[in-house]
Every structure is written in structure tokens, then in C-alpha cells.
C-alpha positions in Angstrom: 0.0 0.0 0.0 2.3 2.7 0.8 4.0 2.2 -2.1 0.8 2.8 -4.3 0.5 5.7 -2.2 4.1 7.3 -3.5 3.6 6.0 -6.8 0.2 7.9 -7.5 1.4 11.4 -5.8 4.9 11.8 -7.4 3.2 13.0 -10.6 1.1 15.4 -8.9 4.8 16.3 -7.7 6.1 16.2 -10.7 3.5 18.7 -11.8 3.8 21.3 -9.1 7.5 21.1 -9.4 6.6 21.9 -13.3 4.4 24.8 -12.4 6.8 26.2 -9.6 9.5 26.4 -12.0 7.5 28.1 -14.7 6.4 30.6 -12.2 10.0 31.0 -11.1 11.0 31.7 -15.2 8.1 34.5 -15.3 9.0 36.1 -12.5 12.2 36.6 -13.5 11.2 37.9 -17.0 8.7 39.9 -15.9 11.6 41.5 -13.1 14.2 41.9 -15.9 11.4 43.9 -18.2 10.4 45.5 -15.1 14.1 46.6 -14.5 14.7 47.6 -18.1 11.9 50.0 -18.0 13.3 51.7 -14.8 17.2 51.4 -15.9 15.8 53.5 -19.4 13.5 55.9 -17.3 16.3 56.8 -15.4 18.5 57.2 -18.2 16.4 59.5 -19.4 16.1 61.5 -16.0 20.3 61.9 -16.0 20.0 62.9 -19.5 17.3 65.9 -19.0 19.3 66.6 -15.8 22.6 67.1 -17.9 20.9 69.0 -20.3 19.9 71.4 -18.0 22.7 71.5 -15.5 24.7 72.6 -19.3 22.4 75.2 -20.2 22.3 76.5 -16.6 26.3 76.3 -17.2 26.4 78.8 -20.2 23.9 81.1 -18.6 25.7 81.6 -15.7 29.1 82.1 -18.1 27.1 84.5 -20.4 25.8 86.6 -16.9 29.6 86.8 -15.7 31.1 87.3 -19.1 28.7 90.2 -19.1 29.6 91.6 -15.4 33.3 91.2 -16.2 32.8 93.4 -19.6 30.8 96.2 -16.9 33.5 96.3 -14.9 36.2 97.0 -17.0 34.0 99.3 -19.1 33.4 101.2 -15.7 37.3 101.1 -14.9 38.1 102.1 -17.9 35.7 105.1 -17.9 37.2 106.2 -14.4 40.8 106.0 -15.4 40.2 107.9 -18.5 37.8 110.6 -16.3 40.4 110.8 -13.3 43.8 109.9 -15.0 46.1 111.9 -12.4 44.0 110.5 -9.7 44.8 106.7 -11.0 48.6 107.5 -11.5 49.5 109.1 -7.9 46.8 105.5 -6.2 49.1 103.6 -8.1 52.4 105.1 -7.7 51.9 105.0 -3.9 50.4 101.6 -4.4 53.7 100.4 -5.7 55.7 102.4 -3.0 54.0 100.6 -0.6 54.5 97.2 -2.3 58.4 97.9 -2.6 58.1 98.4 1.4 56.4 95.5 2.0 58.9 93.8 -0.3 62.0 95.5 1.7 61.0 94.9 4.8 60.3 90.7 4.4 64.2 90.6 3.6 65.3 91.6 6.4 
């Protein structure tokens, strides 16, 4: 009898054996499409991200290029407006360099 017994369940085994590995194999398809989608989604996040971090890049060049050309402009305009002025700031400018200079010798 028990023989019978092992006999007429190990297809019924067999069969959810069968079934537990095919259920296995999908879930593992369905987790590496799942994981496609998310690896290209994200992808596509970094690339939007780059793209904008680059355009933020050149805006923020283009604002200081800008500044940079205002300042000399504005330099330049005060030099030519007060030209004696500039001379004698950096004359004494350069005296007090040359001390500075002197003095770290010693």
C-alpha cells in the first residue's frame, strides 16, 4: 500500500514542481522587463538633468562674461575721467608694495 501511495502522488509532484519552475522563469522575465523599464527611465532623467545643468552652465558664463565686460568698461571710464588720480593711487600703491617687499628681507 504505501507504495501505491508514493507511486500515484509523485506526478502530482512532478506537476507542481513543473508549475513552480515556470512561475519561477516569469518572475524573473517579468523583473528583468520591469528593471529595463526603470534602468531607461532613469536614463532619461540623467539625460534631462545634464541638459539642463549645461544650459544652466552657459547662462551663468554668459551673466559673468557680461559683469566682467561692466567692470572694465566702468574702470576704464574712471581712469580715463580721473587719469592723475589713478597715477598718484598707483604710484603709492607700488611704493608701498616695494616696502612691504624690503622689509620681508630683512
Amino acid at each position: 500500500m504505501p507504495n501505491d501511495n508514493i507511486t500515484s502522488s509523485f506526478p502530482e509532484t512532478r506537476r507542481d514542481v513543473s508549475n513552480l519552475k515556470n512561475t519561477a522563469v516569469d518572475a524573473a522575465k517579468d523583473l528583468a522587463s520591469t528593471a529595463s523599464t526603470h534602468v531607461n527611465k532613469a536614463r532619461g532623467q540623467v539625460q534631462d538633468l545634464a541638459s539642463h545643468a549645461q544650459s544652466e552652465a552657459f547662462d551663468q558664463v554668459g551673466q559673468f562674461k557680461g559683469k566682467a565686460s561692466d567692470l572694465l568698461d566702468t574702470a576704464r571710464d574712471y581712469v580715463l575721467a580721473r587719469p592723475l588720480t589713478c597715477l598718484g593711487t598707483a604710484f603709492v600703491v607700488g611704493i608701498l608694495f616695494g616696502l612691504s617687499r624690503r622689509g620681508s628681507r630683512d
